[in-house]
Biopython code that builds the backbone (N, CA, C, O; Angstrom):
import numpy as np
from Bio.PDB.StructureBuilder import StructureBuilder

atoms = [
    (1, "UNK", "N", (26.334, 27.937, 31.706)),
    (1, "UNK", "CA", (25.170, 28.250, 30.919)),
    (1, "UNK", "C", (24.472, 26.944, 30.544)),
    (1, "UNK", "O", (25.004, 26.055, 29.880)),
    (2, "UNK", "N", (23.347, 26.916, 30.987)),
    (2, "UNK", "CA", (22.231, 25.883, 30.511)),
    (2, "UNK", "C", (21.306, 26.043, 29.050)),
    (2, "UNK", "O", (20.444, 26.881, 28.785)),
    (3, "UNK", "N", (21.858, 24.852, 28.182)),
    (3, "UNK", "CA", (20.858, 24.588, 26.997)),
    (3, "UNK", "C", (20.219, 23.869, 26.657)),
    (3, "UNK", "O", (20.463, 22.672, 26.511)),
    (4, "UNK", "N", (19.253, 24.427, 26.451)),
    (4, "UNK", "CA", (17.706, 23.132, 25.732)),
    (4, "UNK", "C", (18.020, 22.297, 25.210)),
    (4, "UNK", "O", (17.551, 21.223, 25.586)),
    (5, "UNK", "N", (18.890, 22.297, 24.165)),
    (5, "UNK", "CA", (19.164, 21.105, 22.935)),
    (5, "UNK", "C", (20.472, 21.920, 22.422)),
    (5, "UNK", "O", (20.988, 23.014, 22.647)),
    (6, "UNK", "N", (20.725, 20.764, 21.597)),
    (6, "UNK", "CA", (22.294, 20.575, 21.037)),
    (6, "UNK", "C", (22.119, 22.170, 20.189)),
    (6, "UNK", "O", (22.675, 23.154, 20.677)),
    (7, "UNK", "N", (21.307, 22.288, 18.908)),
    (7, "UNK", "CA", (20.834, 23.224, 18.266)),
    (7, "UNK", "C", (21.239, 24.675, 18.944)),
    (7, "UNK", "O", (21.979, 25.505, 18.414)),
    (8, "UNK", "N", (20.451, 24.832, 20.520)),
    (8, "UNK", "CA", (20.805, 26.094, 21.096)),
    (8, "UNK", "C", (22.205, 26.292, 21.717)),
    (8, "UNK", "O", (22.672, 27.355, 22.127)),
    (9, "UNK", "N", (22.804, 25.047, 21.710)),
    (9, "UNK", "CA", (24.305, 25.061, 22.327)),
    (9, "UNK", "C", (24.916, 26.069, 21.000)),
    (9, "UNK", "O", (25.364, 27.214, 21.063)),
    (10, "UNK", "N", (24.718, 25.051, 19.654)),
    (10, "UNK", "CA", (25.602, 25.617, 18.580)),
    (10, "UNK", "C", (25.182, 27.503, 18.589)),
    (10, "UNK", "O", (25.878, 28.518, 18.606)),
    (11, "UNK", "N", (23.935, 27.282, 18.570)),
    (11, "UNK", "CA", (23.805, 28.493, 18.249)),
    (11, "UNK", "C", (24.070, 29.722, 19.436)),
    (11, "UNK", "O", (24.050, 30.865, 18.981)),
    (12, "UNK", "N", (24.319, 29.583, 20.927)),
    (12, "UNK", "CA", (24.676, 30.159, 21.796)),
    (12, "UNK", "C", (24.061, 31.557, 21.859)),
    (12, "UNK", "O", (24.682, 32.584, 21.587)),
    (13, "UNK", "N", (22.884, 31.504, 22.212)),
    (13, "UNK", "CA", (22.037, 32.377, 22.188)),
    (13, "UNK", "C", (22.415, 33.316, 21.179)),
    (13, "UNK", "O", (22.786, 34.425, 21.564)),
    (14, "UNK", "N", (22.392, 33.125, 20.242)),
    (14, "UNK", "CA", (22.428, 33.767, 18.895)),
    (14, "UNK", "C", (24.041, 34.928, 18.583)),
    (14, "UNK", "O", (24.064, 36.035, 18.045)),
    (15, "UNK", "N", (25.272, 34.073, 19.196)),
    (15, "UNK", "CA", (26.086, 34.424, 18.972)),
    (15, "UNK", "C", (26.921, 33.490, 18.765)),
    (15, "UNK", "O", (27.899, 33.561, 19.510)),
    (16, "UNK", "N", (26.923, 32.446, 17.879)),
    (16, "UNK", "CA", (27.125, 31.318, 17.690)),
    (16, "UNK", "C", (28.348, 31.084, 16.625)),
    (16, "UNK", "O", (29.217, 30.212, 16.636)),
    (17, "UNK", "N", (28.112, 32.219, 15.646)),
    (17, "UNK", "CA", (29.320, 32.467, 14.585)),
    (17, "UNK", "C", (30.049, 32.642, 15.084)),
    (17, "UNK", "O", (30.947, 31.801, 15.120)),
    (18, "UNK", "N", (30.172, 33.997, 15.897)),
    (18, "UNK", "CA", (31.083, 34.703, 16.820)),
    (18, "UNK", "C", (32.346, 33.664, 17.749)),
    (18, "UNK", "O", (33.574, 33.576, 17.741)),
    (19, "UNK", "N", (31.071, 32.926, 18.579)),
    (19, "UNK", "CA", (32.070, 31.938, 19.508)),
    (19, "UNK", "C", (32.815, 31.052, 18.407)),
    (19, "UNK", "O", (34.038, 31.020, 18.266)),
    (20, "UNK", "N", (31.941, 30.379, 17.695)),
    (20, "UNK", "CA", (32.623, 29.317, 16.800)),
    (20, "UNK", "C", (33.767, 29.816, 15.794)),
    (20, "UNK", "O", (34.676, 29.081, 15.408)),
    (21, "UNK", "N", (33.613, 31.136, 15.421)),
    (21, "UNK", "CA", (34.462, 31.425, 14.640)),
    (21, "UNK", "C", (35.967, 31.699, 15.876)),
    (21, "UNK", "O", (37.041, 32.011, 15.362)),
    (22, "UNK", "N", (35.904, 31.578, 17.132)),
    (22, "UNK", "CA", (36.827, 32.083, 17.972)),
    (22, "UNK", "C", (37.568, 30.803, 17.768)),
    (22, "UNK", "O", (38.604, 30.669, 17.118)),
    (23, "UNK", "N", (36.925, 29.909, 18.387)),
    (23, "UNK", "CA", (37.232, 28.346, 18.430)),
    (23, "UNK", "C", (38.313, 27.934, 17.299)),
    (23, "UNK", "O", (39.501, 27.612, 17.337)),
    (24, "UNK", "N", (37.445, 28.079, 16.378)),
    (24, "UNK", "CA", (38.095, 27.795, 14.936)),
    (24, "UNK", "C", (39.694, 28.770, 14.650)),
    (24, "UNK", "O", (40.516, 28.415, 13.805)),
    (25, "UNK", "N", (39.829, 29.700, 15.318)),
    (25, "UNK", "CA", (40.984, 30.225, 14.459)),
    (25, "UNK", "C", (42.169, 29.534, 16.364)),
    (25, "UNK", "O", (43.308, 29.075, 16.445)),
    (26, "UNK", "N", (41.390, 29.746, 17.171)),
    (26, "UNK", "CA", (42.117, 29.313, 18.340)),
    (26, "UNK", "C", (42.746, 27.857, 18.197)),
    (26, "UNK", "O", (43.865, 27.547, 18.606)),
    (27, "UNK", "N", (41.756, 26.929, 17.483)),
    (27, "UNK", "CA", (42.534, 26.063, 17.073)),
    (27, "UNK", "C", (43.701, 25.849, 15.650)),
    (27, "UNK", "O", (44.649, 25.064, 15.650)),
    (28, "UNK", "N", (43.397, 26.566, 14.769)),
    (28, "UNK", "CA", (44.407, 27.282, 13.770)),
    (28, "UNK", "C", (45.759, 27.013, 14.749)),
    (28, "UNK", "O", (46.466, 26.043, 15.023)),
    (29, "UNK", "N", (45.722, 27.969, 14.993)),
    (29, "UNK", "CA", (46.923, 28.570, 16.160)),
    (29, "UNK", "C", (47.180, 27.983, 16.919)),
    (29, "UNK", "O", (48.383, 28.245, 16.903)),
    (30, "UNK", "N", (47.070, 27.297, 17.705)),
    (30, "UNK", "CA", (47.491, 25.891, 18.280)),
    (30, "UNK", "C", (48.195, 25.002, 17.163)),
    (30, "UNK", "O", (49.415, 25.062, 17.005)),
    (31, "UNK", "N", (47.313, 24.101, 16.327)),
    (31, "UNK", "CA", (48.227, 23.615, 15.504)),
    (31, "UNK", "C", (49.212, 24.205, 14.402)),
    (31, "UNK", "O", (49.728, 23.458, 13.570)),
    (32, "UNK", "N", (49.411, 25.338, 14.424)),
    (32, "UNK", "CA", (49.863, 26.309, 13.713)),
    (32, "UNK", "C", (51.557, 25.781, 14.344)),
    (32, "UNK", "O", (52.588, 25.386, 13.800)),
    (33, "UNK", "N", (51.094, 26.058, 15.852)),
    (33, "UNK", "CA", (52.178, 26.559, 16.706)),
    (33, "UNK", "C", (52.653, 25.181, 16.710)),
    (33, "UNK", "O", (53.882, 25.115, 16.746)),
    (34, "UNK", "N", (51.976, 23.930, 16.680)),
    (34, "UNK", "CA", (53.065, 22.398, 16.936)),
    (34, "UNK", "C", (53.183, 22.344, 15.483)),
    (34, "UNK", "O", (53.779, 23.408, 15.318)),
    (35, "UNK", "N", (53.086, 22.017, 14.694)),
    (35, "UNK", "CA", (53.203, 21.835, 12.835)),
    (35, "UNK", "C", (54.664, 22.475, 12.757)),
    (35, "UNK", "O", (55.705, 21.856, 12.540)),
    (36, "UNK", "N", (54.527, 23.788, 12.973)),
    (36, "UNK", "CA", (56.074, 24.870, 12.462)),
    (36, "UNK", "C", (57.036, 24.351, 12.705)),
    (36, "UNK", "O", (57.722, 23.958, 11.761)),
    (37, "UNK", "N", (57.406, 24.172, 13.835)),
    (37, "UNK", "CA", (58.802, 23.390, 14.484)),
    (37, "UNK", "C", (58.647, 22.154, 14.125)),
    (37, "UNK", "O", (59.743, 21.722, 13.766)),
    (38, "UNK", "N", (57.810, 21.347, 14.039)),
    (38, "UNK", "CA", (58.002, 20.285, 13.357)),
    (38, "UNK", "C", (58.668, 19.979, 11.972)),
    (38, "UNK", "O", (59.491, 19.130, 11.630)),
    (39, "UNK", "N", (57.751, 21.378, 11.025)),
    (39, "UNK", "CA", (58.446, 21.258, 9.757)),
    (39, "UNK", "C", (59.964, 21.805, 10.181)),
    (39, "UNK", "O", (60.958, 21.084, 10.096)),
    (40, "UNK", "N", (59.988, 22.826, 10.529)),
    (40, "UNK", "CA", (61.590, 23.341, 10.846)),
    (40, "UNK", "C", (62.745, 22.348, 11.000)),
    (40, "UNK", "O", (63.867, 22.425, 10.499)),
    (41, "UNK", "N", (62.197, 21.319, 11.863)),
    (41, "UNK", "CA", (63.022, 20.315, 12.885)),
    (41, "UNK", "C", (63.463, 19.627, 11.311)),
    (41, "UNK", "O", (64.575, 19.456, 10.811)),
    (42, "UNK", "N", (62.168, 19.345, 10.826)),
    (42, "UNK", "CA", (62.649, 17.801, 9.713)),
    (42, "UNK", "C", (63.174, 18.884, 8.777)),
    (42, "UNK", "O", (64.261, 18.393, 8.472)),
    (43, "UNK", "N", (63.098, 20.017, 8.142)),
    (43, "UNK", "CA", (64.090, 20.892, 6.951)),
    (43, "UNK", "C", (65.678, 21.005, 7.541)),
    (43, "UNK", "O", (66.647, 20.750, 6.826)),
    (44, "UNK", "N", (65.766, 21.336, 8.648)),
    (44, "UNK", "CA", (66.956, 21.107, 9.524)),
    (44, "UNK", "C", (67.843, 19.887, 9.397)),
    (44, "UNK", "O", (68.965, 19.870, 8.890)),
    (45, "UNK", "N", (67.105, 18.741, 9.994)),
    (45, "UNK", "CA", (67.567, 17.160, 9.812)),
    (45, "UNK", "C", (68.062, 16.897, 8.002)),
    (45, "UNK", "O", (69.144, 16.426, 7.654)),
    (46, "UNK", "N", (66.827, 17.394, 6.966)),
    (46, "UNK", "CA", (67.377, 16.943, 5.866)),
    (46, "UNK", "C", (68.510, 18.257, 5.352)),
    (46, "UNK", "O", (69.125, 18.151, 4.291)),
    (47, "UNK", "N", (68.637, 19.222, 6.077)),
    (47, "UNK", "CA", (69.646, 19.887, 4.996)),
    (47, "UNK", "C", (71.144, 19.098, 6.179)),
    (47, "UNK", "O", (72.159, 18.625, 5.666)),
    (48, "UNK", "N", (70.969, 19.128, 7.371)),
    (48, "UNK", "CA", (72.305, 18.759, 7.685)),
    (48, "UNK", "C", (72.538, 17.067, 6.965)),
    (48, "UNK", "O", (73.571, 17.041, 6.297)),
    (49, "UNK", "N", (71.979, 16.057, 6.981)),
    (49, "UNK", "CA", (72.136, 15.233, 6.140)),
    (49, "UNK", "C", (72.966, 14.920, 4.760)),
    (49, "UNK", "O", (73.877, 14.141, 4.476)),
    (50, "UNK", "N", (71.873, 16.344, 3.719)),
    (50, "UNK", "CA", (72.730, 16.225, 3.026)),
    (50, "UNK", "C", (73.927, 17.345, 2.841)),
    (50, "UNK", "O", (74.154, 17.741, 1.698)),
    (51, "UNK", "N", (74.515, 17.740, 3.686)),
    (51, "UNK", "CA", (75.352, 18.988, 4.133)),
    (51, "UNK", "C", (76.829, 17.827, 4.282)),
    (51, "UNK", "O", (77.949, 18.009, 3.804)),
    (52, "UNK", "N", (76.252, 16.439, 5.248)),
    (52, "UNK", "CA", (77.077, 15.787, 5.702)),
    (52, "UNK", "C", (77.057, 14.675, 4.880)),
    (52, "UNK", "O", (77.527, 13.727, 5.510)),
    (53, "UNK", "N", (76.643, 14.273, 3.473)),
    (53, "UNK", "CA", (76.812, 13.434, 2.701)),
    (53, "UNK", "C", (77.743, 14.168, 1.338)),
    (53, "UNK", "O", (78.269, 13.392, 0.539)),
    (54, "UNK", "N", (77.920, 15.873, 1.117)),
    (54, "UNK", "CA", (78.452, 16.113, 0.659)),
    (54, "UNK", "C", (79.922, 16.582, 0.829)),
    (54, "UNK", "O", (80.754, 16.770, -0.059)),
    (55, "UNK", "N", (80.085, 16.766, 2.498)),
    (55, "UNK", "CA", (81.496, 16.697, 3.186)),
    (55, "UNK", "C", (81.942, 15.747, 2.721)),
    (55, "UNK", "O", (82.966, 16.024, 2.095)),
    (56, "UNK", "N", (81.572, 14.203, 2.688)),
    (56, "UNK", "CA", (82.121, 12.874, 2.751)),
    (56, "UNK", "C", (82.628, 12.666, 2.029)),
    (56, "UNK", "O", (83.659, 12.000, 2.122)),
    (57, "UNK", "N", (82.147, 13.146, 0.887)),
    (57, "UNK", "CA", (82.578, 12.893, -0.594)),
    (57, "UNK", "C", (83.760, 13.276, -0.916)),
    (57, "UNK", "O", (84.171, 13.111, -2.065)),
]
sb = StructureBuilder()
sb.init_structure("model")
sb.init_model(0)
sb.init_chain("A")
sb.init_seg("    ")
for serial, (resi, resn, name, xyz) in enumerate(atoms, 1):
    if name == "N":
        sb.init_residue(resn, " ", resi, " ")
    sb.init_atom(name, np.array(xyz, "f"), 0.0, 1.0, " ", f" {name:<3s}", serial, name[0])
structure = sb.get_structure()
């Protein structure tokens, strides 16, 4: 699809919320999906930590 100016890109022949609002939650969800396991990974790391600083004792 060919646009005049930046303006008619955003606005995508006048369905512009629509696409952008797609975009916007598509990227949500993407970083949704790398963030989680990340937090998981490091709640994991600190409970075995201190799991294994209270064995020691």
């Amino acid at each position: 699809m060919y646009f005049d100016s930046f303006a008619s890109f955003i606005e995508m022949g006048g369905h512009g919320p629509y696409v952008w609002a797609c975009y916007a939650i598509a990227v949500l969800v993407v970083v949704f999906n790398v963030w989680s396991p990340l937090r998981i990974r490091k709640n994991f790391i600190v409970d075995m930590k201190r799991r294994l600083r209270r064995e020691a004792k």
